[in-house]
Backbone and ligand atoms as CSV (ligand in chain L), in Angstrom:
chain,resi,resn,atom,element,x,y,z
A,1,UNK,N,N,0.811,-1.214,0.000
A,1,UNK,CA,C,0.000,0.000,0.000
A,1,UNK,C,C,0.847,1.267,0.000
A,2,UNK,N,N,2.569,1.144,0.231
A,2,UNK,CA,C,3.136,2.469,0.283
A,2,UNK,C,C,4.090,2.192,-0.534
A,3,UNK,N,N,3.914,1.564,-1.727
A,3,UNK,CA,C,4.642,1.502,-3.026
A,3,UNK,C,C,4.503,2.635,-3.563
A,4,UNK,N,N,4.036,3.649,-3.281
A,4,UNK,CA,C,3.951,4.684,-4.197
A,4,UNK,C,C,4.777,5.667,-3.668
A,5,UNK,N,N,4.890,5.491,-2.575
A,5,UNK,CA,C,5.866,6.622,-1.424
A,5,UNK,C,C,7.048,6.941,-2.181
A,6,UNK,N,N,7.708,8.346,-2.215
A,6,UNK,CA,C,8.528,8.156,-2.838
A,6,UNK,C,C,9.178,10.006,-1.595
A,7,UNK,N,N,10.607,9.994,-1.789
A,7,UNK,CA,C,11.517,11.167,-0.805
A,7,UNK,C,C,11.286,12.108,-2.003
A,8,UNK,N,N,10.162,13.028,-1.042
A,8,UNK,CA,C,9.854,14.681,-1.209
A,8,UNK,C,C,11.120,15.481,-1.006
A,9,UNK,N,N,11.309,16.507,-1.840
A,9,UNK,CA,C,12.013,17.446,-1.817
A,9,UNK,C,C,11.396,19.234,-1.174
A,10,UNK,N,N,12.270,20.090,-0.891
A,10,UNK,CA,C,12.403,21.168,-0.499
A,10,UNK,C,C,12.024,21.297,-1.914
A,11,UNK,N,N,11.272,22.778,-2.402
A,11,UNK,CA,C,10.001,23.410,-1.165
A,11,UNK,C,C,8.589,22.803,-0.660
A,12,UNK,N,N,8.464,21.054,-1.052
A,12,UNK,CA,C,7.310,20.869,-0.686
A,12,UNK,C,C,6.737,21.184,0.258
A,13,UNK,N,N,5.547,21.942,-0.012
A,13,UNK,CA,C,5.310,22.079,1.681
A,13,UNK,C,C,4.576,21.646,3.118
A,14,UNK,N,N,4.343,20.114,2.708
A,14,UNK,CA,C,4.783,19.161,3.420
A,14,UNK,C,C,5.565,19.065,4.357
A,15,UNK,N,N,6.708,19.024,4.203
A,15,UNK,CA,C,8.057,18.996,4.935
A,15,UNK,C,C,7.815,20.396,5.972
A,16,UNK,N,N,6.697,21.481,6.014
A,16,UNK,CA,C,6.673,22.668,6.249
A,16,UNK,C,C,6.174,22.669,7.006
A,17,UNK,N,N,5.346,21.275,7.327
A,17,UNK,CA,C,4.170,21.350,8.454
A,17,UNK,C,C,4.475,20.702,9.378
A,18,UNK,N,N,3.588,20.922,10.689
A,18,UNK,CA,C,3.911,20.344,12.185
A,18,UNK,C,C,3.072,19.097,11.952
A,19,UNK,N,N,3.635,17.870,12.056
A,19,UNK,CA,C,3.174,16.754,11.825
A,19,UNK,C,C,2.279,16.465,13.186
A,20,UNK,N,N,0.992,15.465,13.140
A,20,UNK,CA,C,-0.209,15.079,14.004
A,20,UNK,C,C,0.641,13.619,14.548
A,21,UNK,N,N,0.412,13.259,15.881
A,21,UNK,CA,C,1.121,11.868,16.225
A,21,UNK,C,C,-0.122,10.984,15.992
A,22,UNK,N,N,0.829,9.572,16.248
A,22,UNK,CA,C,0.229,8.749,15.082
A,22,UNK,C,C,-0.750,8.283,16.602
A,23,UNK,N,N,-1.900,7.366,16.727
A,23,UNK,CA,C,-2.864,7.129,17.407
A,23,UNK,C,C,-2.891,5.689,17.402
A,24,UNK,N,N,-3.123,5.178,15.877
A,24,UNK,CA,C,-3.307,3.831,15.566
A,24,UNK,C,C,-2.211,3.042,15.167
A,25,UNK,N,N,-1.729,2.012,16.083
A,25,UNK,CA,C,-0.678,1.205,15.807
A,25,UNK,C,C,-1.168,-0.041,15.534
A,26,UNK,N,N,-1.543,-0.002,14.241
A,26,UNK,CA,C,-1.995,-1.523,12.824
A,26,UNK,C,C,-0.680,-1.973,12.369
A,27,UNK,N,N,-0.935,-2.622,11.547
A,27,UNK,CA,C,-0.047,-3.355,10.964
A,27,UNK,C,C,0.540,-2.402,9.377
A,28,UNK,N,N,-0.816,-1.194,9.359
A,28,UNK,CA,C,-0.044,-0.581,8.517
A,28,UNK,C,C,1.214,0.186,8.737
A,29,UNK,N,N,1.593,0.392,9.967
A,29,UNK,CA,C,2.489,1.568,10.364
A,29,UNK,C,C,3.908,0.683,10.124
A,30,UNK,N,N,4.056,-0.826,10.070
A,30,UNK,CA,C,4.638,-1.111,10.116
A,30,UNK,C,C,5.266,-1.265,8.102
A,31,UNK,N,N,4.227,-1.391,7.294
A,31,UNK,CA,C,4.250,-1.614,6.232
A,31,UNK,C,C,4.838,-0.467,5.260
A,32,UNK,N,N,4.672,0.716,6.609
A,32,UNK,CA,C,5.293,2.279,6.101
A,32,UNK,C,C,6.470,2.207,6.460
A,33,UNK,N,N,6.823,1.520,7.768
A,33,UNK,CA,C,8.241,1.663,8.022
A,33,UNK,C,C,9.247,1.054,7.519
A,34,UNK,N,N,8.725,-0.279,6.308
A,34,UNK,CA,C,9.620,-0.752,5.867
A,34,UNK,C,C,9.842,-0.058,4.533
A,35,UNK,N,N,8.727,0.210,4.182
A,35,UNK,CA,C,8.965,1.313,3.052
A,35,UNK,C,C,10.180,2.610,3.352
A,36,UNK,N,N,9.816,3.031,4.036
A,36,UNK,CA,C,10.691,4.715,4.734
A,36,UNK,C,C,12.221,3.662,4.823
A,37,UNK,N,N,12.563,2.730,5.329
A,37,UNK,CA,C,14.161,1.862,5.262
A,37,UNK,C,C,14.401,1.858,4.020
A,38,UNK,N,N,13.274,1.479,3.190
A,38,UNK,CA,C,13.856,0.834,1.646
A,38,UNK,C,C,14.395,2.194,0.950
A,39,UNK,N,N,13.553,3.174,1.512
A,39,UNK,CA,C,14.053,4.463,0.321
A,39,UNK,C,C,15.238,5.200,0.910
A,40,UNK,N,N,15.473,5.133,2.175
A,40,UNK,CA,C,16.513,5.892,3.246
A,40,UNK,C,C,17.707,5.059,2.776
A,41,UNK,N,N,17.862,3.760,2.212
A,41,UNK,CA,C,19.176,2.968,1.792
A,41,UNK,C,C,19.356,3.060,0.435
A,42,UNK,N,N,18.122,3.256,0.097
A,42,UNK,CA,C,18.674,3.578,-1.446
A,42,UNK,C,C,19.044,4.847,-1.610
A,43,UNK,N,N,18.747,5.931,-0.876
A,43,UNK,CA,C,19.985,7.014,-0.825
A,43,UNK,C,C,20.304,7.789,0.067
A,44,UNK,N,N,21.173,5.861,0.453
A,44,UNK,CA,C,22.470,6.280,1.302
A,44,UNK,C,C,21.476,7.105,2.577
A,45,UNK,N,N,20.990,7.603,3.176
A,45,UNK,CA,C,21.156,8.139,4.248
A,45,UNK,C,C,20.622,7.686,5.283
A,46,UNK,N,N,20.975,8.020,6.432
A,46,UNK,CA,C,20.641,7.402,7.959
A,46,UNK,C,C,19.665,7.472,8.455
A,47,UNK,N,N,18.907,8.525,8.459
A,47,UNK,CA,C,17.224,8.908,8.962
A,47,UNK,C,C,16.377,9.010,7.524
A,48,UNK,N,N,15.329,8.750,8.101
A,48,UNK,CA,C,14.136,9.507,7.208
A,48,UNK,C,C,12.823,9.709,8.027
A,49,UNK,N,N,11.824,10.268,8.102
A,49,UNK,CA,C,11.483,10.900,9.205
A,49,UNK,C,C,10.118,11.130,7.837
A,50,UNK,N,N,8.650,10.217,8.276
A,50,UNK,CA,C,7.429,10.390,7.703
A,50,UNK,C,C,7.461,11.530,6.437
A,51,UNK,N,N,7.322,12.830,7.081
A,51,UNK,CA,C,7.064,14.241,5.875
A,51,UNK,C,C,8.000,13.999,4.955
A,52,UNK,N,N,8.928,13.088,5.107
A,52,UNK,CA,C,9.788,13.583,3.735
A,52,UNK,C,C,9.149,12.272,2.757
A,53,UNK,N,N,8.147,11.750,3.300
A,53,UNK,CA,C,7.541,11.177,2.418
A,53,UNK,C,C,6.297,11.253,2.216
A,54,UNK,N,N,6.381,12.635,2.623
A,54,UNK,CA,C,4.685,12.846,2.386
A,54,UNK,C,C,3.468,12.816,3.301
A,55,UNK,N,N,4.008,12.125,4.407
A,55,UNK,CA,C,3.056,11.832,5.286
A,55,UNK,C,C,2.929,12.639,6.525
A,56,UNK,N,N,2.369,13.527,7.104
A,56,UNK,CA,C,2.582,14.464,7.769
A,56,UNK,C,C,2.041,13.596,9.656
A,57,UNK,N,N,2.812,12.603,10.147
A,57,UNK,CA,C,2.682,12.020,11.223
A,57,UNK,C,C,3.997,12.008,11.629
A,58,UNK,N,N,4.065,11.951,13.181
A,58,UNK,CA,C,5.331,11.915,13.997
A,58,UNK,C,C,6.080,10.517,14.210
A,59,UNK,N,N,6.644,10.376,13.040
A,59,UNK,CA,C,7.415,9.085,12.521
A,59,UNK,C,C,8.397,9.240,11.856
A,60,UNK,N,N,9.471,8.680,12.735
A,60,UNK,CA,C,11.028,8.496,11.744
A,60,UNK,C,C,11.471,7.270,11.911
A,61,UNK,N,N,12.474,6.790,11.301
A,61,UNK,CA,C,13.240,5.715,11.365
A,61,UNK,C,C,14.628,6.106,10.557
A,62,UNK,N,N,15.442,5.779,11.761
A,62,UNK,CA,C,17.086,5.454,11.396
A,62,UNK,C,C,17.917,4.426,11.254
A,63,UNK,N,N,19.352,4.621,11.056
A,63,UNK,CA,C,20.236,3.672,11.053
A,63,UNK,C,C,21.458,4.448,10.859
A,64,UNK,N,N,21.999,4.542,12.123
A,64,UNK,CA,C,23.345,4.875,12.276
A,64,UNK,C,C,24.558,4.541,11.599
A,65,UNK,N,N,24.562,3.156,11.624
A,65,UNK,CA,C,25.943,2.256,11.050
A,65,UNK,C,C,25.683,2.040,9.826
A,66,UNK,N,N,24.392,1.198,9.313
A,66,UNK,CA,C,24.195,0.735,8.022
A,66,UNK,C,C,24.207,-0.654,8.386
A,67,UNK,N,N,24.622,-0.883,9.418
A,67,UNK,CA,C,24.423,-2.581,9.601
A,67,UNK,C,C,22.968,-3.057,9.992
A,68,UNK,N,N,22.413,-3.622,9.327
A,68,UNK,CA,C,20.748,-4.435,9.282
A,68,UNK,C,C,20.269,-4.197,10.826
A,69,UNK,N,N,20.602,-4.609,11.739
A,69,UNK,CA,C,20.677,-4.754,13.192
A,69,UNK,C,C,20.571,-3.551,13.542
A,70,UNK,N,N,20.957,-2.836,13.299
A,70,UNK,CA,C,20.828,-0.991,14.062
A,70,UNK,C,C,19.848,-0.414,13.304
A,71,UNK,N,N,18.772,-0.879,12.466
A,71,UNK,CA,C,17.357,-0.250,12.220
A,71,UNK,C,C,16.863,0.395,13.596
A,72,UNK,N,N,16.092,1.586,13.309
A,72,UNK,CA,C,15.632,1.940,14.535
A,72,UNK,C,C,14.255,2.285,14.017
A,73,UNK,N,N,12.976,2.506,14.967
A,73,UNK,CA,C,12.395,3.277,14.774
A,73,UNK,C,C,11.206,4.030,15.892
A,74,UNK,N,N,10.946,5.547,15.799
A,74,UNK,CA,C,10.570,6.528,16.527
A,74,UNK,C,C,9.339,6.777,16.575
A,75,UNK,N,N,8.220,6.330,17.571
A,75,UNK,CA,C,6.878,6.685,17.190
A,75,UNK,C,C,6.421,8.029,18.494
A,76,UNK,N,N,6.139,9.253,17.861
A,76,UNK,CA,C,5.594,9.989,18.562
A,76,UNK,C,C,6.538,10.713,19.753
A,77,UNK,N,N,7.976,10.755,18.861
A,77,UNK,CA,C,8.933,10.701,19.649
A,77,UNK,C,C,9.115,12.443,20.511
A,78,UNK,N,N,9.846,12.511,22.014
A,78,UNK,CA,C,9.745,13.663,22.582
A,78,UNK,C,C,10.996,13.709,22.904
A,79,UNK,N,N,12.115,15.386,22.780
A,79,UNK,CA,C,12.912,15.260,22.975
A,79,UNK,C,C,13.413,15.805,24.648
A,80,UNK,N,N,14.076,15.199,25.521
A,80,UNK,CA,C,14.222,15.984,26.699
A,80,UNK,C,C,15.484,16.137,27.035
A,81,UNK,N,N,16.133,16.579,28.051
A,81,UNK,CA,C,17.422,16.900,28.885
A,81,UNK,C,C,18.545,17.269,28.019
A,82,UNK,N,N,18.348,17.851,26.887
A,82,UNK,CA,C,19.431,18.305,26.338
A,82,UNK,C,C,21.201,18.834,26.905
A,83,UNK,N,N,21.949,18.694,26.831
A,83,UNK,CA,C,22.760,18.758,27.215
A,83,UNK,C,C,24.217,19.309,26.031
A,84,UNK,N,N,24.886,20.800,25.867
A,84,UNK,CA,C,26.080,20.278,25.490
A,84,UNK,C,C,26.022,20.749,24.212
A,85,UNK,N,N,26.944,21.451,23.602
A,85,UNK,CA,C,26.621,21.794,22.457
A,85,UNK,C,C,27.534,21.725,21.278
A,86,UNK,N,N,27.461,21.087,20.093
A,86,UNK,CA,C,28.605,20.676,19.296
A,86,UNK,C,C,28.026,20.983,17.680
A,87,UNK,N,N,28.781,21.262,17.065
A,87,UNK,CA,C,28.421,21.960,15.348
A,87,UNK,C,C,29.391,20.843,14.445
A,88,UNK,N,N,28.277,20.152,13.558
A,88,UNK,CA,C,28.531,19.253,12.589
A,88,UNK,C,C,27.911,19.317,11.548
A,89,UNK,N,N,28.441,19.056,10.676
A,89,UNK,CA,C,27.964,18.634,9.180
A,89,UNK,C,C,26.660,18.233,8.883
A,90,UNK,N,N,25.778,18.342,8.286
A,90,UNK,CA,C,24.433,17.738,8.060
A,90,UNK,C,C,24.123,17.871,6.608
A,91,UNK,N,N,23.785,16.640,6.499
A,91,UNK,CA,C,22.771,16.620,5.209
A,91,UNK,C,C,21.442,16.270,5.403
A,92,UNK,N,N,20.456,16.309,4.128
A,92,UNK,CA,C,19.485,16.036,4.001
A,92,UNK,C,C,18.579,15.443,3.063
A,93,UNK,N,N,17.911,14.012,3.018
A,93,UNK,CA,C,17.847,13.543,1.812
A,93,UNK,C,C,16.595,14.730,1.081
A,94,UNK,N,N,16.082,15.321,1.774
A,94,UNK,CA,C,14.974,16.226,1.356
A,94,UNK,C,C,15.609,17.530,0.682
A,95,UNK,N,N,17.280,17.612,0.686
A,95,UNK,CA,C,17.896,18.841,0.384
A,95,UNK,C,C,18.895,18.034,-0.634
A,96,UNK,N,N,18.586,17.670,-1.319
A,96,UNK,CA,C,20.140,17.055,-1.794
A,96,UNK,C,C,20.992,17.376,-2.564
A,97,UNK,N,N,22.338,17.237,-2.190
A,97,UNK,CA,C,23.488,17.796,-2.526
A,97,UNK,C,C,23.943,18.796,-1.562
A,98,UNK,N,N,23.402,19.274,-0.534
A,98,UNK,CA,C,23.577,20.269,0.952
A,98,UNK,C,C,23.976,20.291,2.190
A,99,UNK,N,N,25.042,20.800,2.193
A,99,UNK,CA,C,25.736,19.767,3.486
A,99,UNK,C,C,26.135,21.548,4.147
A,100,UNK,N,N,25.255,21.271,5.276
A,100,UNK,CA,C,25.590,23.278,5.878
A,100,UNK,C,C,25.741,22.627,7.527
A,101,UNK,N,N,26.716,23.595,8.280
A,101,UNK,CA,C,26.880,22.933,9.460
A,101,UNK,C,C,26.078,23.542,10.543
A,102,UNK,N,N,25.456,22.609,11.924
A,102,UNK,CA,C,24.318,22.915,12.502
A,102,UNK,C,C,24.829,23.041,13.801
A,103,UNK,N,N,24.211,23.567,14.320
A,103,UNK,CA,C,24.640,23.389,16.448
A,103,UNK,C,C,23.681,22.493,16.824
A,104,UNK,N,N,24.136,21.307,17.374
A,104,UNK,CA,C,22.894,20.461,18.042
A,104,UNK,C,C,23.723,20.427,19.329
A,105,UNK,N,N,22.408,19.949,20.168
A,105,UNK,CA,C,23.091,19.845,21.292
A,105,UNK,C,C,23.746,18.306,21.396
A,106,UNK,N,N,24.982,18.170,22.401
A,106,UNK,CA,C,25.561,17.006,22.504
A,106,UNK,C,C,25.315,15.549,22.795
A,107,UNK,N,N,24.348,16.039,24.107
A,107,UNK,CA,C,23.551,14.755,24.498
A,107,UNK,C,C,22.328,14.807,24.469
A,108,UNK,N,N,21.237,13.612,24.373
A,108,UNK,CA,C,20.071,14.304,24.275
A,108,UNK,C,C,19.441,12.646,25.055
A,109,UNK,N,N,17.811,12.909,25.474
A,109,UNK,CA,C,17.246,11.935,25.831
A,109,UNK,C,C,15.962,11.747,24.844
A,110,UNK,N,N,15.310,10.821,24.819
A,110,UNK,CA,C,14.638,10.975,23.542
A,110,UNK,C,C,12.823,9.618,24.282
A,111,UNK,N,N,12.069,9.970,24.698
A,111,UNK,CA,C,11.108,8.938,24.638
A,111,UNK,C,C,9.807,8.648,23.543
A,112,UNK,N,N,9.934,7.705,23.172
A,112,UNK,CA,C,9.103,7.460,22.373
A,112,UNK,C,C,8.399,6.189,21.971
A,113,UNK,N,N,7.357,5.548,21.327
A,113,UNK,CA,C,6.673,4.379,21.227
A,113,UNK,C,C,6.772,3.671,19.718
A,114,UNK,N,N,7.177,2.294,20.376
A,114,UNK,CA,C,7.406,1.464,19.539
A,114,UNK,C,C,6.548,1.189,18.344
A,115,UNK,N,N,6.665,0.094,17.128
A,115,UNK,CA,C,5.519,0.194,16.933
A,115,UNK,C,C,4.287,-0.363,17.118
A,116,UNK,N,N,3.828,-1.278,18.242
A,116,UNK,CA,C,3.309,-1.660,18.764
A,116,UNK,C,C,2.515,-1.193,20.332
A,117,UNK,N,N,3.257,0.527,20.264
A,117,UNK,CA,C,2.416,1.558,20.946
A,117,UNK,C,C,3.189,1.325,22.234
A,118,UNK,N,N,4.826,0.493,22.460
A,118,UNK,CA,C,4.818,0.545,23.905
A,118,UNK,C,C,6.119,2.063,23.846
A,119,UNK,N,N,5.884,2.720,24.998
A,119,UNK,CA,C,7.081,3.439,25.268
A,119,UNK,C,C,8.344,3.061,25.829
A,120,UNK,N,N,9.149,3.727,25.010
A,120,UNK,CA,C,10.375,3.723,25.470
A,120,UNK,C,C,11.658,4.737,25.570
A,121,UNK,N,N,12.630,4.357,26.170
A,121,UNK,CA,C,13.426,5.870,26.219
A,121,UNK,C,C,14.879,5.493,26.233
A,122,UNK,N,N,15.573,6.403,25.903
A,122,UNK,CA,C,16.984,6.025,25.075
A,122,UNK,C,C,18.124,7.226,25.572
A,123,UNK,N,N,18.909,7.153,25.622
A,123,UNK,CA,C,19.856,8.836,25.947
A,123,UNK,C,C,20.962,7.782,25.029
A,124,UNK,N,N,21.262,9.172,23.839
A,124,UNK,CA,C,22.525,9.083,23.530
A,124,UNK,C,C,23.408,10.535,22.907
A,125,UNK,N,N,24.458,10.502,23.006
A,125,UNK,CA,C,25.315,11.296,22.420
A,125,UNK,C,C,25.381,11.513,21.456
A,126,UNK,N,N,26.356,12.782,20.298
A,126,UNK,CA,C,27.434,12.900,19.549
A,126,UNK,C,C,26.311,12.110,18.337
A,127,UNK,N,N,27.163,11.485,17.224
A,127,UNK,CA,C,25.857,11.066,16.303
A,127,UNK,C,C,24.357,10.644,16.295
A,128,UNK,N,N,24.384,9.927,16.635
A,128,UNK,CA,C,22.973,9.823,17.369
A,128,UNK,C,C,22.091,10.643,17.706
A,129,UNK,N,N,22.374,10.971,18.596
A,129,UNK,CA,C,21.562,12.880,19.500
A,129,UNK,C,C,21.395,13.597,18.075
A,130,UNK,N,N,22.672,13.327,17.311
A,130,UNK,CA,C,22.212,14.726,15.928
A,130,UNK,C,C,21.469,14.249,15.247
A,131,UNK,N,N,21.038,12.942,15.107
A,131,UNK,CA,C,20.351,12.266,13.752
A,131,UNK,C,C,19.097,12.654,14.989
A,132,UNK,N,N,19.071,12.308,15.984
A,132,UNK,CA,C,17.447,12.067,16.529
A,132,UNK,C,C,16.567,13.665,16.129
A,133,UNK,N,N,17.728,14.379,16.423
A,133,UNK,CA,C,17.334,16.335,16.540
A,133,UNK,C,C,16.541,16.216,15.115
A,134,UNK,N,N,17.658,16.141,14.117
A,134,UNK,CA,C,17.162,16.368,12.133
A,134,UNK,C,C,16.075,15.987,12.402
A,135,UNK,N,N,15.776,14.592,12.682
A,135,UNK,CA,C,15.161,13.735,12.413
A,135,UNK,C,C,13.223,14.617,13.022
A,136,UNK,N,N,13.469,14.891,14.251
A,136,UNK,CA,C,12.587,15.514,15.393
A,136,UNK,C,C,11.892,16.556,14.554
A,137,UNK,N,N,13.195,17.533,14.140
A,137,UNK,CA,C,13.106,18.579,13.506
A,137,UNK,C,C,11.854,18.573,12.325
A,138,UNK,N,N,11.958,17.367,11.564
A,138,UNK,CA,C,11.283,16.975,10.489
A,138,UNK,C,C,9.389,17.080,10.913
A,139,UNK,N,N,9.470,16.264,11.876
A,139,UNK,CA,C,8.402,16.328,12.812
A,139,UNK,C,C,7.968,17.759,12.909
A,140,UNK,N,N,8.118,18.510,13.199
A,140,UNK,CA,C,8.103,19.966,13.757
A,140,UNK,C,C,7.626,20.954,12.224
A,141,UNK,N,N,8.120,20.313,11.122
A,141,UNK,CA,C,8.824,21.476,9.799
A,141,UNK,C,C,9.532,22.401,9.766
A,142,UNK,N,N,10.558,21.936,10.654
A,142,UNK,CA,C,12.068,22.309,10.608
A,142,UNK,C,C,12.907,21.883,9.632
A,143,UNK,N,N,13.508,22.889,8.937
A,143,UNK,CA,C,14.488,22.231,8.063
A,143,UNK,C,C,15.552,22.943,8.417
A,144,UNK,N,N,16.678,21.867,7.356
A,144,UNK,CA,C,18.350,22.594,7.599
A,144,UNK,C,C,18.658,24.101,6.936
A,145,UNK,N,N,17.362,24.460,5.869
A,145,UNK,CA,C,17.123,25.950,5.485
A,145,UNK,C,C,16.568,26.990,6.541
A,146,UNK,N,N,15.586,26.338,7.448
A,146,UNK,CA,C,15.864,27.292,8.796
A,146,UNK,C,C,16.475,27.556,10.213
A,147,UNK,N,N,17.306,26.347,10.051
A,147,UNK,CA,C,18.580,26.706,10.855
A,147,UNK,C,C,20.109,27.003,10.683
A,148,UNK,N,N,20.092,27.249,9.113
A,148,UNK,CA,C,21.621,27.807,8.312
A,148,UNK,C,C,21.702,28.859,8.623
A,149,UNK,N,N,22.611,29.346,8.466
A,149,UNK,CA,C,22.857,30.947,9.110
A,149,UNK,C,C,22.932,31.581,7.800
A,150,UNK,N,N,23.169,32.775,7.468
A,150,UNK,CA,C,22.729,33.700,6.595
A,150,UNK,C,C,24.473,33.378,5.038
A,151,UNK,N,N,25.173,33.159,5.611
A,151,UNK,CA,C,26.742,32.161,5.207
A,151,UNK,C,C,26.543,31.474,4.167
A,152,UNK,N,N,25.593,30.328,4.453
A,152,UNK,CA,C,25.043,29.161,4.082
A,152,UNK,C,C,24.142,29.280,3.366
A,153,UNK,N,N,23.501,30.043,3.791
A,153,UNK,CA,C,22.359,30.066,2.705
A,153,UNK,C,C,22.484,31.068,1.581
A,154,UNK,N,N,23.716,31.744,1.589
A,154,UNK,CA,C,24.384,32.480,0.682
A,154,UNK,C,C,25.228,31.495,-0.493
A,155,UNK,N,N,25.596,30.584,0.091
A,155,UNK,CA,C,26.978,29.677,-0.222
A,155,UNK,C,C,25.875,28.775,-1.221
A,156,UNK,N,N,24.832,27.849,-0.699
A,156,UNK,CA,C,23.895,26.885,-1.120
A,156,UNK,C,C,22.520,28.025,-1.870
A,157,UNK,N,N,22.728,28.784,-2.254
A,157,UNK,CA,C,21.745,30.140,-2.964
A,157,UNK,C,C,21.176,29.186,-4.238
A,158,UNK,N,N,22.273,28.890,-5.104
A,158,UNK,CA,C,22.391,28.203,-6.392
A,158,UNK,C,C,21.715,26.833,-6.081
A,159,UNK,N,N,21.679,26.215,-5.178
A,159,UNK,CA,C,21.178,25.094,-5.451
A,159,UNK,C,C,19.641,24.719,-4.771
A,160,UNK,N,N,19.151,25.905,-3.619
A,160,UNK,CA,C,18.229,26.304,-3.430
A,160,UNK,C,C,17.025,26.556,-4.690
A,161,UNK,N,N,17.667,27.549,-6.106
A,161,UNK,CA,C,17.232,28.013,-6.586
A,161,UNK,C,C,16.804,26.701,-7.641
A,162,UNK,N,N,17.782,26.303,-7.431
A,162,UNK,CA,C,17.202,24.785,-8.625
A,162,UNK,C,C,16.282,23.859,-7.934
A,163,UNK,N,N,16.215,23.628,-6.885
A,163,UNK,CA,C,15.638,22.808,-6.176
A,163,UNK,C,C,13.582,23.103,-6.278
A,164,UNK,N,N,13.515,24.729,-6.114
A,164,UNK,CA,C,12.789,25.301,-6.049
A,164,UNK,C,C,12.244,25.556,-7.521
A,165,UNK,N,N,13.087,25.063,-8.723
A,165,UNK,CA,C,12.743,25.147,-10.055
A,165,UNK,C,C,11.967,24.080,-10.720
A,166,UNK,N,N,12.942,23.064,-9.739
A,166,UNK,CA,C,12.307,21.495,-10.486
A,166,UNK,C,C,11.270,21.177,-9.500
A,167,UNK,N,N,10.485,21.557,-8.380
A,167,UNK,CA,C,9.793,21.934,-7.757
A,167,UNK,C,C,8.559,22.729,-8.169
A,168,UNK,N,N,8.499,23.147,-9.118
A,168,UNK,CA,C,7.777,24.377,-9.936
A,168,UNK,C,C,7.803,23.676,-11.144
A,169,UNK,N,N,8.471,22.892,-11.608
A,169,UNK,CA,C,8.340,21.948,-13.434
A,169,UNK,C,C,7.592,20.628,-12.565
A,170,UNK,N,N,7.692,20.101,-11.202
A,170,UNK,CA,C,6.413,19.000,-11.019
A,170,UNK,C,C,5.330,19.298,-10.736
A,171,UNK,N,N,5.305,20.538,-10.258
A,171,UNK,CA,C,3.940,21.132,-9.546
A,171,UNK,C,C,3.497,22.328,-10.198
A,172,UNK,N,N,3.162,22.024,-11.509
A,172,UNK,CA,C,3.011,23.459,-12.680
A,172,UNK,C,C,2.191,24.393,-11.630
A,173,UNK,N,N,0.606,23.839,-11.041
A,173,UNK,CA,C,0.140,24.545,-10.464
A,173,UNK,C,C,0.049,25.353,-8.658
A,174,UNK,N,N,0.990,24.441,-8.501
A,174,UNK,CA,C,1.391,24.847,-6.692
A,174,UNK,C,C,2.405,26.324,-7.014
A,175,UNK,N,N,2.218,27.421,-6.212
A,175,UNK,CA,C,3.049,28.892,-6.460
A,175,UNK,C,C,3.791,28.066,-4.948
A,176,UNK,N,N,5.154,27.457,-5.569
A,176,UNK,CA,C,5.867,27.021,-4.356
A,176,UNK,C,C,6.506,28.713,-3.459
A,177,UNK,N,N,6.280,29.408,-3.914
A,177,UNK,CA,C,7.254,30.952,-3.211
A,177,UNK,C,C,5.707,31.103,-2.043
A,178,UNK,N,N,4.745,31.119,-2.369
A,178,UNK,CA,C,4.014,31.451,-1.491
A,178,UNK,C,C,3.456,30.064,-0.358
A,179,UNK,N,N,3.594,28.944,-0.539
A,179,UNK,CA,C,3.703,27.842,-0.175
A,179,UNK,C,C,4.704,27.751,1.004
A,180,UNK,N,N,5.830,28.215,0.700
A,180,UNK,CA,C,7.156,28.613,1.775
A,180,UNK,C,C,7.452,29.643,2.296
A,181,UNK,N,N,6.395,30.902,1.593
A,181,UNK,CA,C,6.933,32.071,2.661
A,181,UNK,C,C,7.741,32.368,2.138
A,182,UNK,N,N,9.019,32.476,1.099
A,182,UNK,CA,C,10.010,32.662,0.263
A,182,UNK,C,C,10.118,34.248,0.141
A,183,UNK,N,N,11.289,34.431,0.808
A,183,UNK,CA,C,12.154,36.010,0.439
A,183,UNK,C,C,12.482,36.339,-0.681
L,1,ZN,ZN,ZN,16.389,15.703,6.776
């Protein structure tokens, strides 16, 4: 049923909205999450996080290492006790080709429900903590375009502008500038 899912790009504005948590834990949520793995490995990246596929619910799933075994996944996830503050590299499969550097905090605690609706809670550091933040962020309609500093979004201008073009050649009729609020 989520064969059709496919990784939304910037400016959809999708990705723009504060996602609703999920309520019903069926067997479909699970049929999404293997979908959201299949497309997050086919490019290459570690998180993917519901909106970037369209689906505007508080759902991500990661994988740190790439090894089968470290699948993760986040239902309705809350972030607490932040701790610590460190600036790294980030990409985004929803931005691609964009790598602008972010302040996350260092450590973070994170509770959230399985998919079978039980809770649970996790504290980790340093990679991790940053993938959970992006990831959170996504949840929220936060992107790495509104936490770049003015540098960055000077530097990545050019590829913004294409992004936002071929964005406008799929969606003849969506005015993506007013969709995003666009300066
Ligand atoms: Zn992202």
């Amino acid at each position: 049923m989520y064969e059709e899912l496919k990784i939304v790009c910037w400016p959809d504005p999708r990705l723009k909205r504060r996602s609703r948590r999920v309520e019903l834990f069926d067997s479909s949520l699970q049929a999404l999450t293997e979908r959201m793995f299949l497309l997050m490995r086919e490019s290459k990246g570690v998180g993917l996080a519901a909106p970037q596929v369209g689906l505007n619910i508080r759902l991500f799933v990661m994988n740190a290492t790439g090894q089968p075994g470290d699948d993760r996944i986040y239902v309705n996830p809350v972030l607490s006790e932040p701790s610590g503050e460190e600036t790294a590299e980030e990409g985004c499969l929803s931005l691609p080709a964009m790598h602008v550097n972010i302040v996350r905090s260092k450590s973070i605690r994170i509770t959230a429900q399985d998919l079978s609706g039980r809770t649970f809670e996790e504290s980790e550091s340093g990679y991790v903590a940053r993938i959970w933040q992006h990831e959170y962020d996504h949840l929220e309609g936060t992107l790495l375009t509104d936490r770049m500093g003015a540098g960055a979004r000077m530097t990545n201008r050019k590829l913004l502008k294409e992004l936002e073009d071929q964005y406008r050649a799929e969606h003849p009729s969506a005015d993506a500038r007013k969709h995003v609020g666009m300066k």
